[in-house]
C-alpha positions in Angstrom: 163.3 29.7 137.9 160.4 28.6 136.1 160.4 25.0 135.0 159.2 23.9 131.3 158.5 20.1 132.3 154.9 19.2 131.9 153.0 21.0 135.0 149.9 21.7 135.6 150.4 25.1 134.6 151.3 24.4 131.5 149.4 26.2 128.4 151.2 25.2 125.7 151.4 21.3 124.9 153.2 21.0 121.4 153.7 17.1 121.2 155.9 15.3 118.8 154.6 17.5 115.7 155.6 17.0 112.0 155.2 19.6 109.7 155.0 19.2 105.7 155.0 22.1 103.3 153.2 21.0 99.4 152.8 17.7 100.6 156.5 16.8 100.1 159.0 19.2 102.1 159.3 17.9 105.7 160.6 20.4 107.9 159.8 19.5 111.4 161.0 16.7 112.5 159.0 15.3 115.8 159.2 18.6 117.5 157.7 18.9 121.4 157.9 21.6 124.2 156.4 22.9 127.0 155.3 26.6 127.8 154.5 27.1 131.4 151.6 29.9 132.3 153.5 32.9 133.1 156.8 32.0 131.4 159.1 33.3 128.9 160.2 30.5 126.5 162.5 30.7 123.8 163.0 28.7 120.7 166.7 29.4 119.4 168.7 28.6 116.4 169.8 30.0 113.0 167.9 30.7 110.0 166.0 27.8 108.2 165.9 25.7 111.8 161.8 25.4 112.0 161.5 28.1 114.4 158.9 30.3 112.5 157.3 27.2 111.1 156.8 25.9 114.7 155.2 29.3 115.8 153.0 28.9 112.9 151.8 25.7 113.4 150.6 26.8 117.0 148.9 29.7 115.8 147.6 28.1 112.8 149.2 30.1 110.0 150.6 27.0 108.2 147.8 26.7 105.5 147.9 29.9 104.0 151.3 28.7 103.1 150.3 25.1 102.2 152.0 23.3 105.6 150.2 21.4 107.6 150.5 19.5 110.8 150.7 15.9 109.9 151.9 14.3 113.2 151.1 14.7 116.6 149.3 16.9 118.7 149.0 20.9 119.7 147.3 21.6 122.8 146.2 24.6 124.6 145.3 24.5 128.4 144.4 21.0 127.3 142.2 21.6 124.3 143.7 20.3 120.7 144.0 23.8 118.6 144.7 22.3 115.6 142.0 22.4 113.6 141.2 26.2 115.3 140.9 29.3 113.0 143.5 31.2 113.5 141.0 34.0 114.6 139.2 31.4 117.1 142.8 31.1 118.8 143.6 34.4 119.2 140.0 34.5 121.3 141.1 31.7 123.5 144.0 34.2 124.0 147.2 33.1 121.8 148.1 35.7 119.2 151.7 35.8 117.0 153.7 38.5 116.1 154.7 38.0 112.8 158.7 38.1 111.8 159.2 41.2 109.9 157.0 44.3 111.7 154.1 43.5 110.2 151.9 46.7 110.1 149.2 48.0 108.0 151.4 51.0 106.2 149.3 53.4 105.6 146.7 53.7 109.0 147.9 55.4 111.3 150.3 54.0 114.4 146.9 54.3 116.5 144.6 52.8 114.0 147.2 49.8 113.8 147.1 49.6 117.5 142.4 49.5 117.2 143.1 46.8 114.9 144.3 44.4 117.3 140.4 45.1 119.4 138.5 44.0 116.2 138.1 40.4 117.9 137.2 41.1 121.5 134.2 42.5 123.3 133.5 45.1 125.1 133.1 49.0 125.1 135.0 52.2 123.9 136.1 52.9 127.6 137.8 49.4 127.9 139.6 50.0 124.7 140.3 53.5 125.5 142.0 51.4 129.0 144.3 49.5 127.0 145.6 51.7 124.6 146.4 53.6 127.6 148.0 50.6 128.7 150.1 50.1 125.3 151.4 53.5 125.3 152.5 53.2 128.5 154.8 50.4 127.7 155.7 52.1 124.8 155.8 55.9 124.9 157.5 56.3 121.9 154.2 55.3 120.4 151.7 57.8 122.0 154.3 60.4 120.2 153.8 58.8 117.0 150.2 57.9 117.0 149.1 60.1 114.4 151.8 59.2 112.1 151.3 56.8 109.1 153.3 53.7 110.5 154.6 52.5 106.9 156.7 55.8 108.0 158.3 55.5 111.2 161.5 53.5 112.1 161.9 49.7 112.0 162.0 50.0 116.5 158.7 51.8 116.7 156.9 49.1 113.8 158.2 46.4 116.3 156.6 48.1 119.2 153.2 48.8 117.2 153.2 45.3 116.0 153.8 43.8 119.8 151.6 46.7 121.0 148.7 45.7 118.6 148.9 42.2 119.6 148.2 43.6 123.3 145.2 45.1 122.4 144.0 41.7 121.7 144.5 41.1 125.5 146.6 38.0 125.1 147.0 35.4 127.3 150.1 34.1 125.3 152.8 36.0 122.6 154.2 33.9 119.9 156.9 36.7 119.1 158.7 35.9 115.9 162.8 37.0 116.2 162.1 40.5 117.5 165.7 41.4 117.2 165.7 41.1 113.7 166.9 44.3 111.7 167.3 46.3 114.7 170.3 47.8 116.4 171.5 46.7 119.6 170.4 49.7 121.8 166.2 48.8 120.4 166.8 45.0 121.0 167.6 45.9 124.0 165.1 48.1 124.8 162.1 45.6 122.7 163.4 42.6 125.3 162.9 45.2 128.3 159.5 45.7 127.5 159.0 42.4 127.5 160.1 41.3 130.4 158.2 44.2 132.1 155.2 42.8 130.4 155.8 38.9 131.3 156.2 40.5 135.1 153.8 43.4 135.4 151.0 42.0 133.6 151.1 38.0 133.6 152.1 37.7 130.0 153.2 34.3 128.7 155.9 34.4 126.0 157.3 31.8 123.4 160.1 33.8 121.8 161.5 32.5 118.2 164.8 34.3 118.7 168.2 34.3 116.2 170.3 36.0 118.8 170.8 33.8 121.4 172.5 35.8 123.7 170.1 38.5 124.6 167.3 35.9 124.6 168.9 33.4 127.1 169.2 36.6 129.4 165.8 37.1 129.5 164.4 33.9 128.7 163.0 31.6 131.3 163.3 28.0 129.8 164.6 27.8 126.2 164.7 24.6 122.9 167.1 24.8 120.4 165.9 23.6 116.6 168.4 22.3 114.4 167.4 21.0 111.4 163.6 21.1 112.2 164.4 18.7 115.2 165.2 19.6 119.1 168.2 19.0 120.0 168.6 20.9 123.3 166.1 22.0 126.3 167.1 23.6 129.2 166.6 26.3 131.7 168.0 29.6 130.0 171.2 29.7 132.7 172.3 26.1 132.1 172.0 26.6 128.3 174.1 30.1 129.0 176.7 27.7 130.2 176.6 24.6 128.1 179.8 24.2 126.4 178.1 23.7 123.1 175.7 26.8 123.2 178.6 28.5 124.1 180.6 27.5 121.1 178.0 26.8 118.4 175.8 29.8 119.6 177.4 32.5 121.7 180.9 32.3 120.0 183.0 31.2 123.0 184.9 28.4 123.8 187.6 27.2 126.4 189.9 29.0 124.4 187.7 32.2 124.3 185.9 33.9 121.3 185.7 32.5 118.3 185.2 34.1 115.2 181.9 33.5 113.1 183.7 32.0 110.6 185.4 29.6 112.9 182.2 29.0 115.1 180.0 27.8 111.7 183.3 25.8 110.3 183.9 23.5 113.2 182.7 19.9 112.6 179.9 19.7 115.1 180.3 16.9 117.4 178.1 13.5 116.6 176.2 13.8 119.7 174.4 17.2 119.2 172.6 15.6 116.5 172.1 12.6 118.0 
């Protein structure tokens, strides 16, 4: 089990950061964590808890939504990122898939996938390599390539938007909630992939993740945001069975499933705020 504590393969050094959006709305609240080289982390909680905004702030999205990183620091295999372009991150190997299935609608499924090339070197053959490479992971892909992608399913824009972020050849996926929309047979099938790509090709993953359940299954090491704050770290099998993630997040307690409505309703107890 991989460990997120401070090691000396750590890539990803967010320490302490504070986020504002217009210069007024604070929304992260001292926020630090670890991503280990080779690991799958994943930053849970419910809409509105800072995960996307904590994604951004690695990648360096925040401005072109006027945030910024006020406080503290962002550090990539030891080198501050925070005053990167976004474009001069994703050379040094960090790339984020956007929440939504971000695609260009009306290029094809392939020319989405070329896009993600535009900021690396070399030739047509090691290009032609990795496509090979995408649509191996994602088949459904190579069947669809010469479709327009503003027309294919929401599962197959998820797979061309995680497929053109391969053809950057990553180092490190920020993967914003790639459950979202999607039925449970795709999530499924979406977290697979990526745990075939964390094993088979070295991948590094920090996962921003509403459904908790299927992302403590395959996560590594996981941080739950409340209220733009952490309030709980953890391997992904001790947070499995945590009382609280069980009740707050998962929907169980000592006397079994809860319903939604029960879950959200019960008065949180004062130390998971603390």
């Amino acid at each position: 089990m991989l460990d997120a504590a401070k090691t000396d393969d750590t890539l990803l050094e967010v320490n302490n950061i504070e986020v504002i959006y217009n210069h007024v709305i604070l929304v992260l609240k001292g926020v630090s964590l670890n991503v280990p080289k080779g690991g799958i982390t994943a930053l849970l909680g419910g809409n509105g808890a800072g995960k996307t905004t904590t994604l951004k702030s690695i990648s360096n999205l925040l401005k072109s939504e006027r945030g910024e990183v006020t406080k503290g620091t962002i550090k990539y295999r030891g080198e501050r990122v925070q005053e990167m372009l976004p474009s001069d991150l994703v050379k040094m190997g960090v790339i984020q898939v956007m929440e939504g299935r971000h695609c260009f609608e009306h290029l094809t499924v392939e020319e989405n996938l070329l896009t993600g090339a535009y900021t690396r070197g070399g030739g047509k053959g090691d290009i032609d390599a990795d496509l090979d490479l995408v649509y191996s992971y994602f088949p459904r892909l190579k069947e669809r390539r010469k479709s327009q992608a503003g027309y294919t399913s929401g599962g197959e824009q998820q797979m061309c938007a995680i497929g053109r972020a391969l053809m950057s050849r990553p180092e490190t996926i920020l993967l914003d909630e790639p459950s979202m929309g999607l039925a449970p047979q795709l999530v499924e099938e979406i977290f697979n992939i990526v745990k075939s790509l964390n094993e088979k090709e070295g991948a590094t993953f920090l996962l921003a993740e509403q459904n908790t359940n299927v992302a403590l299954r395959f996560a590594h090491y996981g941080y739950i945001l409340e209220n733009g704050r952490v309030v709980m770290d953890g391997p992904a099998k001790d947070l499995r069975e945590n009382p609280d993630v069980k009740e707050f997040y998962l929907g169980m307690s000592e006397e079994g499933r809860k319903s939604f409505r029960d879950v959200r309703s019960y008065r949180r107890r004062k130390r998971w705020l603390s």
